[in-house]
C-alpha positions in Angstrom: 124.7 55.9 120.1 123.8 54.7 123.8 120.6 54.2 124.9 120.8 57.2 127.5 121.5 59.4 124.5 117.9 58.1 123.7 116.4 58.7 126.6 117.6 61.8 128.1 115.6 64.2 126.2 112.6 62.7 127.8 114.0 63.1 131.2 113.4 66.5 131.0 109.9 66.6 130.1 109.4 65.9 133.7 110.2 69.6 134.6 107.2 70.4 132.7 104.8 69.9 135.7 107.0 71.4 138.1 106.7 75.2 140.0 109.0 77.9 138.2 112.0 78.3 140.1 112.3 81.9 138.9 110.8 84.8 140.2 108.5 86.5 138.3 109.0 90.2 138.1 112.7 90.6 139.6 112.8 93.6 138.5 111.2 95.5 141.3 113.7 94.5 144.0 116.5 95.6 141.9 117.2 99.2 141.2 119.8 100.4 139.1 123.1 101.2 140.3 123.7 105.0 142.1 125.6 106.2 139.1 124.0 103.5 136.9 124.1 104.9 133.3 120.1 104.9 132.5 117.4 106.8 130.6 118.5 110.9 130.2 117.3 113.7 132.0 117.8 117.7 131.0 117.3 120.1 133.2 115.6 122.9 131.1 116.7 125.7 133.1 120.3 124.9 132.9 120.5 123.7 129.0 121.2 126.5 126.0 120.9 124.1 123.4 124.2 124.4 122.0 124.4 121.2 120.6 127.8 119.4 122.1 125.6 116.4 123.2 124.6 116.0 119.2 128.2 116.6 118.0 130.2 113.9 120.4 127.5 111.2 119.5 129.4 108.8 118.1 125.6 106.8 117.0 123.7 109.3 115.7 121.3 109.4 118.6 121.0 113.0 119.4 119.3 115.3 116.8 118.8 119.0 118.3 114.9 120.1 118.1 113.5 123.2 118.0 110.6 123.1 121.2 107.2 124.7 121.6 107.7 127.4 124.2 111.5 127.6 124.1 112.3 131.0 122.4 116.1 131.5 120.9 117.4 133.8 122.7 121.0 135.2 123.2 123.0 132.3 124.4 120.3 130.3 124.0 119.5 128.6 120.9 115.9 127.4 121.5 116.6 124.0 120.4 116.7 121.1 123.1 118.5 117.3 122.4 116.3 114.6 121.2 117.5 110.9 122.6 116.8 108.0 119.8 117.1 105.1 122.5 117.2 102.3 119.0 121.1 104.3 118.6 122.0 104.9 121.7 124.7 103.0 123.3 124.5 104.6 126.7 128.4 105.6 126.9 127.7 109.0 128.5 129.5 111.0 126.5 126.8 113.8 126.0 126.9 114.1 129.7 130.9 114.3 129.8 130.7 117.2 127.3 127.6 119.0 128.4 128.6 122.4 128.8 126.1 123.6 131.5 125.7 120.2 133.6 122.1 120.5 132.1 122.2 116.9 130.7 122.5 114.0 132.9 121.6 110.0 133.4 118.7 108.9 135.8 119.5 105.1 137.0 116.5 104.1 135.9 116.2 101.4 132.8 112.7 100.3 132.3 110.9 101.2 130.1 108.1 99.3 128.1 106.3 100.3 125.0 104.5 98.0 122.5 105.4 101.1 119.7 109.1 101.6 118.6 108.9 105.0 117.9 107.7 105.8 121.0 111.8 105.4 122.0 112.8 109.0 120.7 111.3 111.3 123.4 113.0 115.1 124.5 114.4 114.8 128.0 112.7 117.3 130.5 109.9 118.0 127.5 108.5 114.7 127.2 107.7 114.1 130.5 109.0 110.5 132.4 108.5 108.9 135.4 112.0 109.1 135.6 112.4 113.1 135.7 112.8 113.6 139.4 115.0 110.2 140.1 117.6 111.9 142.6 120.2 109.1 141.0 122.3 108.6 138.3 125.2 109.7 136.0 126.4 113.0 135.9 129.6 114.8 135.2 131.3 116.0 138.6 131.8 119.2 138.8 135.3 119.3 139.2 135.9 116.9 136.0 136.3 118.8 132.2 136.9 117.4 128.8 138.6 121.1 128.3 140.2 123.8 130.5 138.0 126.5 131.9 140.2 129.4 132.4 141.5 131.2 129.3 145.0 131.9 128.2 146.5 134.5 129.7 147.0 137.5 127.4 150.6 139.2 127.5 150.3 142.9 128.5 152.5 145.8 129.2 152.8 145.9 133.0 151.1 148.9 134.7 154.3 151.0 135.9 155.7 150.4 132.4 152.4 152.5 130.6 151.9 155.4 132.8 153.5 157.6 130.6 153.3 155.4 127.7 151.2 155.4 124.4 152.2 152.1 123.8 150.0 149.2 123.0 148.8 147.6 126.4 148.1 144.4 124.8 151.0 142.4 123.3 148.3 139.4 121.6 148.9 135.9 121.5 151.6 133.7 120.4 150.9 130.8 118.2 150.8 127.8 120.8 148.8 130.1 123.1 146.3 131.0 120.5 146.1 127.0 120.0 145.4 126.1 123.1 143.2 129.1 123.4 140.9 127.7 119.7 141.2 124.2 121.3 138.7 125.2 124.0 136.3 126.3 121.8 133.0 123.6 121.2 132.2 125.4 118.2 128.1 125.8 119.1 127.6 128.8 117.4 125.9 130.4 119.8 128.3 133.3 119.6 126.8 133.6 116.1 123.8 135.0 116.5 125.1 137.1 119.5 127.5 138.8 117.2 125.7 142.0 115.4 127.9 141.1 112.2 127.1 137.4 112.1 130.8 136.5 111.9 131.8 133.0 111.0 133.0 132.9 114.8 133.7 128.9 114.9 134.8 129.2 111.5 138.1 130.7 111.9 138.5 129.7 115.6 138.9 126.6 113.6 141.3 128.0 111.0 143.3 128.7 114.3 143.4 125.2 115.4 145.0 124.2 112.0 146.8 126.9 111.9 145.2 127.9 108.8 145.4 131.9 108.9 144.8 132.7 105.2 141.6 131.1 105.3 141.1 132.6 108.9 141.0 136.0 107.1 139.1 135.2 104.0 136.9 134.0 106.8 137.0 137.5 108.9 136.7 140.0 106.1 133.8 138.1 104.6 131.7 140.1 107.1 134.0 142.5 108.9 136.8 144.8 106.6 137.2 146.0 110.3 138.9 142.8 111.4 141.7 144.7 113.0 140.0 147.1 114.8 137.5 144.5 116.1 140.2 142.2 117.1 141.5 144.9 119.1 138.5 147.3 120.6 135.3 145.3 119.7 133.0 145.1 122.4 132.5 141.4 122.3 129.2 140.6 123.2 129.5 137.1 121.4 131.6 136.2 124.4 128.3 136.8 126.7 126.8 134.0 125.1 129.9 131.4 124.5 129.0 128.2 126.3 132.4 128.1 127.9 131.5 130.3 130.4 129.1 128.2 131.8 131.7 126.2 133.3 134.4 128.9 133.5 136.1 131.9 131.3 134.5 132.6 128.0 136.5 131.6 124.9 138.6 134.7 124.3 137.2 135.5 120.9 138.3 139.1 119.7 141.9 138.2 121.0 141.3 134.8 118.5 140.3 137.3 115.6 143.3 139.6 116.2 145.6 136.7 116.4 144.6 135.5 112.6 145.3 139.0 111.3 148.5 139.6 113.0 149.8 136.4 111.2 149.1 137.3 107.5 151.3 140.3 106.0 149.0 142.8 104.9 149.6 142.3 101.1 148.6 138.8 101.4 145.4 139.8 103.1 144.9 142.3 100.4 145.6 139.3 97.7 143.2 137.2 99.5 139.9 139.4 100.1 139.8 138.7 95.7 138.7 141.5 93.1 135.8 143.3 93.0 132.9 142.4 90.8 132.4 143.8 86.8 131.6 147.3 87.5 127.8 148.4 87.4 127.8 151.8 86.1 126.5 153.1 89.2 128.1 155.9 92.1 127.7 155.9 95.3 128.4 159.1 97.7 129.1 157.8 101.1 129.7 160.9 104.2 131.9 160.0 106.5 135.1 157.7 106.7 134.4 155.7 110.0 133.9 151.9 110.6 129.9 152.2 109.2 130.7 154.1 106.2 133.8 152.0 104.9 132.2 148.9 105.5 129.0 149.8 103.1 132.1 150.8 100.8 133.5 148.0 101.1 130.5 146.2 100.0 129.3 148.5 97.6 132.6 148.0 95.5 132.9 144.8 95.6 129.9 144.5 94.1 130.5 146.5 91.2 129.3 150.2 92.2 132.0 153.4 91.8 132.1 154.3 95.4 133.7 158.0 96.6 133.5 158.5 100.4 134.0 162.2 101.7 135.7 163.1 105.1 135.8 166.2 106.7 139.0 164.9 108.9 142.6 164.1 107.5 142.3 160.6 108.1 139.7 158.0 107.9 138.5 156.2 110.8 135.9 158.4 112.1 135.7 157.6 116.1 138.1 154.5 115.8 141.0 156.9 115.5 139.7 160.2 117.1 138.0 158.7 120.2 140.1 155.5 120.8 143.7 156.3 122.5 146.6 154.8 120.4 147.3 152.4 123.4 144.0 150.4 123.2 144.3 151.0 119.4 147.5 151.8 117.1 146.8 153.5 114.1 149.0 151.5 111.8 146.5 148.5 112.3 143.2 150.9 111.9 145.3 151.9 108.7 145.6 148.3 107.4 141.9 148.0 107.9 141.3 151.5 105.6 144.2 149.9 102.9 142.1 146.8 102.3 139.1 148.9 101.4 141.0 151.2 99.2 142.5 148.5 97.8 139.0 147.3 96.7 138.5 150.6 94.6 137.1 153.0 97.5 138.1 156.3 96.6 138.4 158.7 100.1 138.4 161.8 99.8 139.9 163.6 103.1 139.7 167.1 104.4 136.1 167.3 102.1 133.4 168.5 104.5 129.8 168.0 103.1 128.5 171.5 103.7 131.3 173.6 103.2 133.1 172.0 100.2 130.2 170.5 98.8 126.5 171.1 98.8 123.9 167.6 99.7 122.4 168.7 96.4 125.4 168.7 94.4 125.9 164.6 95.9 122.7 164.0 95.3 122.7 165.3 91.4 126.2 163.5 91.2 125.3 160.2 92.4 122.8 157.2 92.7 123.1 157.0 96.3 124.2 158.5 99.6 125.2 157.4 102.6 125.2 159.5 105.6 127.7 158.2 108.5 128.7 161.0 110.3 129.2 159.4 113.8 128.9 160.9 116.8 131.7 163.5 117.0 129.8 166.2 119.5 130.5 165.7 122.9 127.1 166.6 125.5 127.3 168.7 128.2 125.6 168.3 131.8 124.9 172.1 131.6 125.9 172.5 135.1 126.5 175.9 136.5 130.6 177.1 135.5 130.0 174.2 132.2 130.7 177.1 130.4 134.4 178.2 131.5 137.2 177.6 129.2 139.1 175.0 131.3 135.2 172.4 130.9 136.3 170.7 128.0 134.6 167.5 126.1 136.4 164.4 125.9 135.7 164.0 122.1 137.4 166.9 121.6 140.7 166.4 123.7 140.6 162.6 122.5 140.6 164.1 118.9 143.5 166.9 119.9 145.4 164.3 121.2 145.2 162.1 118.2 146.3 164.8 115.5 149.3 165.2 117.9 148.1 169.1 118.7 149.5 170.9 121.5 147.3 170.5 124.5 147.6 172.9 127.7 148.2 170.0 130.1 146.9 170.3 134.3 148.2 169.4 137.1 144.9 168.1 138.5 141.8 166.9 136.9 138.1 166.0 136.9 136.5 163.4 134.7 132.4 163.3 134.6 131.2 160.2 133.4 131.5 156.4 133.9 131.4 154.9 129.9 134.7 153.5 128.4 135.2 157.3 126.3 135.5 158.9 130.1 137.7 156.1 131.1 139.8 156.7 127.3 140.1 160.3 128.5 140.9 159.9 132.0 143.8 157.2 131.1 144.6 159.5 128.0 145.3 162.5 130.5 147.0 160.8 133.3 149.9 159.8 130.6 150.4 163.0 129.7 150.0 164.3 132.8 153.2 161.4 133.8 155.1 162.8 131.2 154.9 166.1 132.1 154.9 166.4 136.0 155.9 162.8 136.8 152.3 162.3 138.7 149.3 161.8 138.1 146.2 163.5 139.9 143.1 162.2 137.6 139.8 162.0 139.3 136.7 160.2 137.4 133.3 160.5 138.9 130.4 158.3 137.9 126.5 158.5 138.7 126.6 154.7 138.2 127.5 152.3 141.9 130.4 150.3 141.2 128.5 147.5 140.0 126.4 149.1 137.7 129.2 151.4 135.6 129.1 151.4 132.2 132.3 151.1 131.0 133.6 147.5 130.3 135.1 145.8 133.5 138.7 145.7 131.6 138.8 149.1 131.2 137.9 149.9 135.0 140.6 147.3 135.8 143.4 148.9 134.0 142.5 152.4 135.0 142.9 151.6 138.8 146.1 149.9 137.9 147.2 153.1 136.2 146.4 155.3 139.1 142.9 157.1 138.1 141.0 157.9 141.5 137.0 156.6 140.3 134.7 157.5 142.6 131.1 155.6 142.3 128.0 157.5 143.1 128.5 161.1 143.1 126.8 163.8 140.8 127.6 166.6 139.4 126.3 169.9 140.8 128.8 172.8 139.8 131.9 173.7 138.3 132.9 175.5 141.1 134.9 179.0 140.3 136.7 181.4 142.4 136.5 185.3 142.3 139.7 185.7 139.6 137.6 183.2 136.9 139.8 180.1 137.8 138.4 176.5 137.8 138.6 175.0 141.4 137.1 171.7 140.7 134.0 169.7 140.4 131.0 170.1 143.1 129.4 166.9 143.6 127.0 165.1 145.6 125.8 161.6 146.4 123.4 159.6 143.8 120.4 158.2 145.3 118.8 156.9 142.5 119.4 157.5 138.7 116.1 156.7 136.9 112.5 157.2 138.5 109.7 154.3 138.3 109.6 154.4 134.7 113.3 154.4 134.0 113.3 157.7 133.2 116.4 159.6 133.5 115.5 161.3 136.7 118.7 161.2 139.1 118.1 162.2 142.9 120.8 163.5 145.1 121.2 163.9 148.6 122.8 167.4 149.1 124.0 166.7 152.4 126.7 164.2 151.2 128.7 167.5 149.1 132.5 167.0 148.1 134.4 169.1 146.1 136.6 167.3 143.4 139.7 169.7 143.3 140.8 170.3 139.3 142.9 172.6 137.1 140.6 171.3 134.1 136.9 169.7 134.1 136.4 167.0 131.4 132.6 165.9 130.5 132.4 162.3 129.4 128.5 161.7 129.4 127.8 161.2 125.7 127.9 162.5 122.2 125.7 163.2 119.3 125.8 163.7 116.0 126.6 167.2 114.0 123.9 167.3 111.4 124.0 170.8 110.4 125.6 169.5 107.1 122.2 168.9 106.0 120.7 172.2 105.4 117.7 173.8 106.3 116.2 172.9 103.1 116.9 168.9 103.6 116.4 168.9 107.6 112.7 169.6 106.9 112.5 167.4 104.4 113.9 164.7 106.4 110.9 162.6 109.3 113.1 163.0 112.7 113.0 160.8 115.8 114.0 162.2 119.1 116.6 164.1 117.7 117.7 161.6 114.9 117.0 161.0 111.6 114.1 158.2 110.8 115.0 155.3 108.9 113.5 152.1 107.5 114.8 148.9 108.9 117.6 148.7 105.7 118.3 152.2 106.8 117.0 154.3 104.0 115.5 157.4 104.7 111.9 159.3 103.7 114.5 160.6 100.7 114.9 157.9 98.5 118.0 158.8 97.7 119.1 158.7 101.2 120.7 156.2 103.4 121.7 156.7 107.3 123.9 154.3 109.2 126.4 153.8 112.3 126.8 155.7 115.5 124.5 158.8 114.1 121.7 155.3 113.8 122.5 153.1 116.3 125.0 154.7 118.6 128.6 154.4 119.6 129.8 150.8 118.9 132.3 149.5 116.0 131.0 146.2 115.5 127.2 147.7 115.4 128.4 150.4 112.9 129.9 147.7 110.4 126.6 145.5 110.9 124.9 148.7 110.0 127.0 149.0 107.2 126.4 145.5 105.8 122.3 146.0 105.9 123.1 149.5 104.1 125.1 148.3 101.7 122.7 145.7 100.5 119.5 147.6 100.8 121.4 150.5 98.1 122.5 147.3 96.0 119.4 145.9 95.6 118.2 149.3 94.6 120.4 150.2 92.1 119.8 146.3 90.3 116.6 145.8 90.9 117.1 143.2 88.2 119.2 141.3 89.8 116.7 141.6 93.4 113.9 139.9 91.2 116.0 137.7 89.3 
């Protein structure tokens, strides 16, 4: 060892009475970087808590939070993203996947705390210094982990369904309906949007792995209306899918349908399983439509002898006598009805409660009934001339049309309404009016301006495409009437306003705007209600009544003990809120009839 090596640690003690060289708090005179990855930010009007920040963290640093003040709403879960900054790595992926823009990255990076735990915090709850930094990461607007337009679904081309009864849509192939899952976040969201609680992720999933038998033990866990609903559903859930936040909703219904169009229908029977050990106890259900088979449905597997009477020659209800074979065929609402026979449903057709058999007779016969009668009465505007022979309700033709009757056909036509059963009626029409006189003259008239109509924007679509004149804003006044007793046409005039300051129905015209809607035939599309005359004086005063419809606990049992009501006669016109309804029914008469088992 030289000498030096000796000495040259005491060299440096002379730096010990020198100035620092350094600066003290450098800090200040550096900020971070314009897209510098720092401390998170969340905008709260922007975020819907659906939780893709929590599921691509690769650390564990995200745990969703339910927050003071933030209701769940729909599309909205309530809960907000809590940042644990001891497992965060900073890599930005949250942001990348954030489905709203909501979360981004401020470029700021100090921050000093003497307590550890003090590191977790709520972006835009826990309020920061940092919150109204105008720099940072964020996603660009133009960059996605995922596509945002939706597959295209295959459909008969206008020209080609004029005259046709043929299905419109053609559904998805395999590698479309892929691609189509593969856009899907699986947040749930649609979840609690959905009035059935369908396992929506669930079998969007079974889709991506191609997994269709577990896609349907998936579907008919909730809904034995899986191919309906895949077809006609109203799907709401898509309203609060976060995919439309940054473009086209995923397309769930056509998701659904695809699962069920890939399983042959005896292996979906094999798959929905056996019912349970029977009970001992019969249920009388009224009424063969989406509601009533669905509590059947339920009721069987659970044990119970169910019998379901229906005054028609074909279960259904609405489904198949309000829903045009084109938007619907009736070999796929058939499947539906064979998977609930096959569960031990007995249906009894062309048995109308009233005529063939008395209330009391059901209720001395059985443990429970179910009333779900739908809503097969069309309404009527009660308009001067609504009383001539050629003013016809659109339930009616829809259900002359389905049992294949003859129907006295003309050449020109007037629709009143703007929902999806005057658009089924006006599209219905104009097809046969194609294949009779190789035209079509159908005119619709709504109350509603074009952007408030009620019927679903797909269905307005396709009826333009398929000819139909809609006219927006116009009222009718008159069925106008000649001297010899013919129908002329439809009197209108303009809408001014359709509900007063209390959103009453109180429309207001202005009778100087006056057309007259030329038509052979008059068709009134502006709502149904239910028959309930099957319920006998005696029962009817028995029975506590609501506006016009029976009262009901919130399982659906009525002041008669013995009673339940459910679907459109409850809730109104809607096959996905009628098989809800018939889940809640369902359970409320189980847990009645095993009380034992309730308190077990």
């Amino acid at each position: 060892m030289s000498i030096s090596d000796v000495l040259s640690p005491f060299t440096a003690w002379k730096n010990l009475f020198r100035d620092p060289v350094t600066i003290k708090d450098p800090l200040n005179e550096r900020p971070g970087a314009a897209r510098y990855r720092g401390f998170h930010k969340n905008d709260m009007d922007k975020c819907i808590g659906c939780g893709t920040c929590e599921t691509i963290c690769q650390n564990g640093a995200i745990d969703m939070l339910p927050v003071d003040g933030i209701p769940a709403v729909q599309g909205d879960s309530g809960l907000r993203p809590r940042i644990d900054y001891g497992r965060c790595c900073w890599c930005a992926l949250c942001v990348d996947v954030c489905m709203t823009g909501s979360l981004t990255m401020s470029n700021e990076y100090k921050w000093v705390e003497s307590d550890p735990d003090l590191f977790r915090f709520t972006p835009g709850v826990d309020k920061k210094y940092w919150d109204n930094a105008e720099l940072g990461y964020q996603r660009h607007d133009e960059k996605h982990l995922m596509p945002v337009a939706r597959e295209e679904m295959p459909e008969l081309h206008p020209e080609a369904r004029l005259d046709s009864f043929v299905e419109i849509v053609h559904g998805y192939s395999i590698a479309q309906a892929k691609l189509e899952a593969d856009r899907c976040v699986s947040c749930g969201l649609c979840i609690a949007t959905c009035p059935a609680h369908m396992a929506i992720p669930d079998y969007i999933k079974a889709v991506r792995d191609g997994d269709y038998e577990r896609g349907v033990q998936l579907l008919y866990a909730t809904n034995p209306f899986s191919q309906v609903c895949g077809r006609v559903c109203t799907h709401r859930c898509e309203d609060s899918c976060a995919a439309r936040h940054e473009g086209d909703p995923i397309a769930i219904r056509w998701l659904k349908r695809h699962i069920i169009d890939q399983v042959p229908q005896e292996k979906v029977i094999e798959l929905i399983g056996k019912p349970a050990a029977p009970t001992g106890k019969k249920v009388a259900i009224i009424g063969a439509g989406p509601a009533g088979l669905t509590a059947a449905f339920d009721l069987a597997r659970l044990g119970h002898a169910v019998t379901v009477y229906e005054a028609q020659a074909a279960g259904g209800g609405m489904t198949r006598y309000g829903i045009p074979e084109y938007r619907l065929p009736y070999d796929a609402l058939d499947k539906d009805i064979a998977v609930i026979t096959a569960m031990g449903v007995e249906i009894k057709y062309n048995h109308r409660v009233g005529t063939d058999i008395a209330m009391q007779q059901l209720e001395a016969d059985y443990d429970a009934v179910v009333l779900a009668i739908g809503l097969h009465q069309g309404r009527s505007t009660r308009i001067p001339g609504s009383d001539h022979p050629q003013v016809r309700k659109a339930v009616d033709l829809l259900r002359q049309i389905t049992a294949g009757e003859t129907i006295d056909v003309p050449k020109s036509m007037v629709v009143i309404g703007g929902g999806n059963v005057a658009m089924d009626i006006a599209r219905s029409m104009a097809r046969l009016q194609m294949q009779h006189y190789g035209e079509i003259r159908v005119t619709l008239t709504a109350l509603e301006d074009k952007a408030h109509f009620l019927a679903d924007p797909v269905e307005i679509k396709e009826s333009l495409e398929e000819q139909i004149n809609i006219l927006d804003s116009r009222g009718p006044q008159a069925c106008v009437i000649d001297d010899n007793g013919k129908l002329l046409g439809l009197k209108t005039w303009k809408v001014l306003s359709i509900f007063d300051a209390e959103r009453r129905f109180a429309p207001k015209y202005d009778p100087t705007d006056e057309q007259l809607h030329e038509g052979e035939m008059i068709v009134e599309a502006i709502g149904q209600m239910a028959d309930v005359s099957l319920l006998g004086e005696a029962l009817t005063e028995k029975l506590e009544w609501n506006r016009g419809r029976i009262q009901i606990d919130p399982n659906g049992r009525t002041s008669e003990n013995w009673l339940w009501s459910a679907g459109d006669c409850v809730k109104g016109p809607d096959v996905i809120n009628a098989v809800a309804d018939g889940h809640r029914v369902a359970t409320s008469i189980h847990r009645a009839l095993t009380p034992q088992e309730a308190t077990a």
